[in-house]
N, C-alpha and C positions, 0 to 999 in steps of 0.2 A: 939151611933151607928146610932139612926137616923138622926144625921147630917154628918155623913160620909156620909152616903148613896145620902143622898140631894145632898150633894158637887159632888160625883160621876155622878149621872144623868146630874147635871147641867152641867159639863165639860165635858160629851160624847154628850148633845147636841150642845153645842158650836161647839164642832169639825167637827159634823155634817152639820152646819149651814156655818162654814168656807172653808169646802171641797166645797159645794154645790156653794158656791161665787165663789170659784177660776174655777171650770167647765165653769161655767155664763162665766166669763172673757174670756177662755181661745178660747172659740167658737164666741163671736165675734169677737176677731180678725183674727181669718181665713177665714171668712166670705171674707173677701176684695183681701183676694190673690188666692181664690180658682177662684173672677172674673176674677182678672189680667194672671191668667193663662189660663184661657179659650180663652182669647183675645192675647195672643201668640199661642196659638195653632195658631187659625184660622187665623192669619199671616203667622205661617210657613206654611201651607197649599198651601195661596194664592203666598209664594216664592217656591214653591216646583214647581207651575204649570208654572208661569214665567221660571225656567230653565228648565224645559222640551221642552218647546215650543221652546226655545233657541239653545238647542240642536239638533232639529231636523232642523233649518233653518243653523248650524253652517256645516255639511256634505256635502249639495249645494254649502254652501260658497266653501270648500274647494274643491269639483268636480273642479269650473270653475279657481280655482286658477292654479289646475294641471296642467287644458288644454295650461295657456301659459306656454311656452316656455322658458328655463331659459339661456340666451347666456352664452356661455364659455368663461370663462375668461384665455386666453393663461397666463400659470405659468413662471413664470422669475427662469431660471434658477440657482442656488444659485453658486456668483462667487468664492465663498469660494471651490469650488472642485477642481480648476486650483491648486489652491494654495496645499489642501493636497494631491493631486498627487504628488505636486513635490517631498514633503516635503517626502513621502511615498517612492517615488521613491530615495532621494537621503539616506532617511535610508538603504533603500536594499542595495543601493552600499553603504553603508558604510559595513554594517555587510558582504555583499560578500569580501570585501575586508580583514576584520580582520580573515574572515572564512580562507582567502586563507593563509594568513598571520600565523594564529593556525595550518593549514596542512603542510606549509613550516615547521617551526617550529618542531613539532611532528616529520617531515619528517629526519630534523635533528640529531634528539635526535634519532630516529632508527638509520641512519647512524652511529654517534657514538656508539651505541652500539652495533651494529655489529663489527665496527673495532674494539672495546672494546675484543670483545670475539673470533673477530679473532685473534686478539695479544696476549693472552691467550691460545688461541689452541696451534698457532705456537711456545710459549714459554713453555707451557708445552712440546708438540712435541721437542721440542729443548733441553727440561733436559732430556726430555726418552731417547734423542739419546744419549746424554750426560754420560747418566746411565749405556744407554747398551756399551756404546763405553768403558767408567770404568770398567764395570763390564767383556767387553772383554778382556779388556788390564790386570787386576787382572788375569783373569783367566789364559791368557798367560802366566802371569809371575810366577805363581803360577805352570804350567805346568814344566816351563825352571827349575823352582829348584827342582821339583821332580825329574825332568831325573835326573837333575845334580844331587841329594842326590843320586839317584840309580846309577848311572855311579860309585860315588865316593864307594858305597858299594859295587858292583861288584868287582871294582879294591880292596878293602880291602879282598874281599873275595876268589879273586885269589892268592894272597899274601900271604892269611890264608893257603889255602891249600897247597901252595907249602912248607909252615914249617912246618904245618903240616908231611905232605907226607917223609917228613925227617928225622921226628920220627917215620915213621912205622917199623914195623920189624916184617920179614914174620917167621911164624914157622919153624923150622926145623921140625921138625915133621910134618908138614902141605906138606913141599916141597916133603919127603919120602914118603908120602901117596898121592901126587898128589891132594891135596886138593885146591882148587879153589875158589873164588866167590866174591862178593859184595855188602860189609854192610855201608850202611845212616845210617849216626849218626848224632845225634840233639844235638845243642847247643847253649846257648849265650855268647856273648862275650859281657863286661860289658865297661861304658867309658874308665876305664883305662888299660884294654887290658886283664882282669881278665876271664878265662871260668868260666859258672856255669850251672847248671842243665845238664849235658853231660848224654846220654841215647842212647841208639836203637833204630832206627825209625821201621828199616827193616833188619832183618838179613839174614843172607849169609846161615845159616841152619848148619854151622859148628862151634862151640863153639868154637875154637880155632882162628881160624879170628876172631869173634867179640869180642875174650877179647884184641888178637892184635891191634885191631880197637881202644878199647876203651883206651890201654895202650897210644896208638899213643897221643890221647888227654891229655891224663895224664901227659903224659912226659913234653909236649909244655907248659903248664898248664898257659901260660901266653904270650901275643903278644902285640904290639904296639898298642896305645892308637888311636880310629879311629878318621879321620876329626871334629874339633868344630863344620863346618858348617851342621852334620849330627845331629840335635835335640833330636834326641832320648837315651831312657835312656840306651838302650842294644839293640844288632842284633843279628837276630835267624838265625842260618843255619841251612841248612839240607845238610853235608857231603857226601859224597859217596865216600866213601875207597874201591878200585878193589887190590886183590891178585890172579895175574896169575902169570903161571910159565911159563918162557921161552923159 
């Protein structure tokens, strides 16, 4: 133990002794820069007072510089502006030209389209007249064969009555009693000249004439077949049978 102890003292004064050297060292060498610094200061000092002094003779300088006069120097025109004038100038007229060139143009294509739409009015206008001029000449013609249907039925229906009228046969007993009047009677007559539905529209008020009436169609029961050119399947009368007496 007591040489541990030994050894321990002995190597804490060593270190003691070794710190204390390096101190030593490390102070004299600053010694020597702490002068070289001093001795720049007092240089920049002595250069601080030089540019001061400098400065204040440099403002004089420039006062009397002011006072002369600087001649003008006349500037030379740059000849390069002749030139993009022109060049300026002859772009304008170019594009004035293609401008007028683009409005001809456009101006054309309206043209065209107007005649475009006027050839299209007048040709539609042209089928309408077209249309109605058809559509009058149908109607005309369509007019001319109804008269004519109704002409040719008329005349069938005069014909009708007169065979009709043929077979009427007035009461004897109607004659004795002075009986009188005037019964419609309803019927059709079929294509082939066949009556059907025969009836009393209006009677005469005397049961004795309108069974005469009715016998009259009974008897005839059958007439000529009417006109092909009349379309229909059957024609309705309305008869009017008179029994006066003389």
């Amino acid at each position: 133990m007591n040489r541990i102890i030994i050894l321990i003292s002995f190597s804490f004064v060593l270190v003691i002794h070794l710190l204390l050297l390096y101190f030593y060292k490390n102070s004299q060498i600053l010694k020597p820069y702490t002068k070289e610094n001093s001795s720049v200061q007092i240089q920049l000092t002595k250069i601080s007072k030089v540019e001061k002094e400098q400065e204040k003779q440099q403002p004089q300088q420039e006062q009397t510089i002011v006072k002369k006069e600087i001649p003008k120097i006349p500037q030379k025109e740059p000849l390069k502006k002749s030139e993009n004038v022109k060049k300026s100038e002859n772009v304008k007229k170019s594009e004035n030209v293609k401008n007028i060139e683009k409005q001809k143009v456009i101006e054309k294509q309206e043209a065209i389209k107007e005649e475009t739409v006027t050839t299209k009015t007048e040709e539609k206008n042209i089928t309408q007249e077209n249309i109605t001029k058809k559509d009058s000449t149908i109607d005309e013609i369509n007019e001319n064969v109804n008269k004519e249907i109704e002409a040719l039925i008329d005349d069938y229906g005069k014909k009708l009555r007169d065979e009709i009228n043929k077979n009427k046969n007035y009461p004897t007993i109607s004659k004795k009693l002075k009986e009188q009047g005037k019964v419609i009677v309803r019927f059709k007559v079929l294509k082939n000249g066949l009556f059907d539905d025969i009836s009393i529209l209006i009677s005469s008020n005397k049961e004795r004439l309108d069974n005469a009436a009715l016998n009259a169609l009974y008897d005839t029961k059958k007439y000529l077949p009417y006109d092909n050119r009349i379309k229909k399947e059957f024609i309705e009368y309305n008869l009017p049978l008179e029994f006066v007496l003389n």
